[in-house]
Phi, psi and omega in degrees: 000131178308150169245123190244118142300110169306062172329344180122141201064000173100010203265179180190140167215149195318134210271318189289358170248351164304137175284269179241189164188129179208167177306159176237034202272317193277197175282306176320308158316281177338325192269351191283342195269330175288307191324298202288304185320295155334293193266021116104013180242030192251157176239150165241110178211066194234355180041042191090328161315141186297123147346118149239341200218137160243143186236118184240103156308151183289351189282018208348078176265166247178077185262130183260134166231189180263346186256159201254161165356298176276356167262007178242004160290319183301310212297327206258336160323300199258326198301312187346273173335294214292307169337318159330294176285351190259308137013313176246000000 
């Protein structure tokens, strides 16, 4: 079964392609989102809102979000627990 994350706005994306996730604060980051930018492979769901979290899926596509980092580790983090608990 797909596990869907909430990102923020109501957007989601498959919890299980997830790569990473980091600030976009630094210049690397920053020049890899531009790079993605260019070859046409950023998603933006940030709804106008300041970049907090850049997310690299294994299709390596590139999702911008408004939530910071650690909140969409706690969100996927508790999908775990409950999953857990349903489990046992």
């Amino acid at each position: 079964m797909t596990k869907l994350v909430n990102i923020g706005f109501g957007n989601v994306i498959n919890a299980d392609k997830i790569v990473t996730m980091v600030t976009p604060d630094s210049a690397p980051a920053k020049r890899f989102v531009q790079n993605a930018k260019e070859a046409g492979s950023v998603v933006d769901a940030t709804q106008g809102r300041r970049t907090r979290a850049v997310i690299v899926m294994d299709s390596g596509h590139v999702v911008l979000s408004s939530l910071l980092p650690d909140t969409i580790a706690g969100r996927l983090n508790s999908m775990t627990i409950v999953e857990a608990r349903h489990e046992a």
